[in-house]
C-alpha positions as CSV (number, residue, x, y, z in Angstrom):
1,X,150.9,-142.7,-58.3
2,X,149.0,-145.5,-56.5
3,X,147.9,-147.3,-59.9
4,X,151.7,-147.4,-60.7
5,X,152.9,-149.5,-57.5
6,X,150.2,-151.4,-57.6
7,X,151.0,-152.1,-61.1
8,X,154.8,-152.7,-60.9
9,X,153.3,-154.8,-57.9
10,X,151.2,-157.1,-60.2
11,X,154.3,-157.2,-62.8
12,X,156.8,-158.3,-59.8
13,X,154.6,-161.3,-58.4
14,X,153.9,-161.9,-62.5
15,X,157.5,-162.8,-63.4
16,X,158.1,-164.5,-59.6
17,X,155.7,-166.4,-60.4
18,X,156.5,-167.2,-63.8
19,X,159.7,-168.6,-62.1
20,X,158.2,-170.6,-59.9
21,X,158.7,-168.2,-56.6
22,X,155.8,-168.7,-54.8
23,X,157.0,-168.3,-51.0
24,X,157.4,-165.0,-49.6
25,X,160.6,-165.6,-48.9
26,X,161.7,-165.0,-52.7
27,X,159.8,-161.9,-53.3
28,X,161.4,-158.3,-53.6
29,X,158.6,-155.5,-53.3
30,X,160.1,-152.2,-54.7
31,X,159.1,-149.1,-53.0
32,X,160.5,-145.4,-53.7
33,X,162.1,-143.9,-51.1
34,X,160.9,-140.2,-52.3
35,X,157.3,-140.8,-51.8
36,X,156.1,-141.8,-48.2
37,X,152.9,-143.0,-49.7
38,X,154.6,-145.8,-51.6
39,X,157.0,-146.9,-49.0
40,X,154.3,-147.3,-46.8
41,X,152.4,-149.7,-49.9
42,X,155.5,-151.6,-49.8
43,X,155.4,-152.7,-46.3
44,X,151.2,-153.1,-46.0
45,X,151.7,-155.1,-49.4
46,X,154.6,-156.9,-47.6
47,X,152.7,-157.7,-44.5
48,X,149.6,-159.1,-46.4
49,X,151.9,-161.2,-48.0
50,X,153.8,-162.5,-45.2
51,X,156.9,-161.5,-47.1
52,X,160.1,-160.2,-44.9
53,X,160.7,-156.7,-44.1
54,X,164.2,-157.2,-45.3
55,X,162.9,-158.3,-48.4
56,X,161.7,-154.7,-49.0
57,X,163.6,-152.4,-51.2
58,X,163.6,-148.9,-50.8
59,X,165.7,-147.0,-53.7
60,X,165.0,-143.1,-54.5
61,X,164.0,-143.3,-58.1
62,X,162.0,-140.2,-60.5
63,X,158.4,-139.2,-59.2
64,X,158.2,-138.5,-62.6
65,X,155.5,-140.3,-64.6
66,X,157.7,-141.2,-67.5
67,X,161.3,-141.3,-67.6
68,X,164.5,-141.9,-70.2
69,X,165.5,-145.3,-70.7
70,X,169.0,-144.2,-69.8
71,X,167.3,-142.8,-65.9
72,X,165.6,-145.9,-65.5
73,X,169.4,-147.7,-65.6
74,X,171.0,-145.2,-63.6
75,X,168.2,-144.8,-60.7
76,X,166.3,-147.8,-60.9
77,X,167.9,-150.9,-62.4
78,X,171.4,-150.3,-61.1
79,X,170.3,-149.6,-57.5
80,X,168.3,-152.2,-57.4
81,X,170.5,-154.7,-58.4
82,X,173.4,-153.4,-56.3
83,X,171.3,-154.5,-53.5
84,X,170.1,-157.6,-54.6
85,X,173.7,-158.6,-55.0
C-alpha cells in the first residue's frame, strides 16, 4: 500500500512540476480517507514539503489494488475534482 502513495506521490510532483508548480502552495497531495496509514503519509509528506494542510485531499477511494476504469471516474477522478473546483 505504501509503494502506491508513494508512487501516485512521485507522479503528482511529476506533472506539477512539468507545469512549472514548484511552490507548495500549488501542490494537491491525495490521501484515502479509508486507510489511516495513507492519510497520515499525506500530512508527513505535506509537512516535509511545507505544503498547506488545506492543500490536502482526503477522498474514500477502493483499497483495492486494481480497479475498473469506470470506479476510478466515479470514486477518484470525480471527487477529486469536485473539490478542486
Amino acid at each position: 500500500m505504501r509503494i502506491r502513495l508513494l508512487w501516485l506521490l512521485a507522479c503528482l510532483i511529476a506533472a506539477a512540476r512539468a507545469f512549472g508548480f514548484s511552490e507548495p502552495d500549488h501542490v494537491v497531495v491525495l490521501a484515502n480517507s479509508r486507510e489511516h496509514d495513507s492519510v497520515g503519509l499525506a500530512k508527513y509528506y505535506a509537512a516535509a514539503r511545507g505544503i498547506p494542510d488545506r492543500n490536502i485531499i482526503a477522498i474514500p477511494m477502493p483499497v483495492e489494488e486494481t480497479i475498473s476504469w469506470s470506479q476510478y471516474v466515479s470514486e477518484i477522478h470525480n471527487p477529486l475534482l469536485s473539490r478542486l473546483l
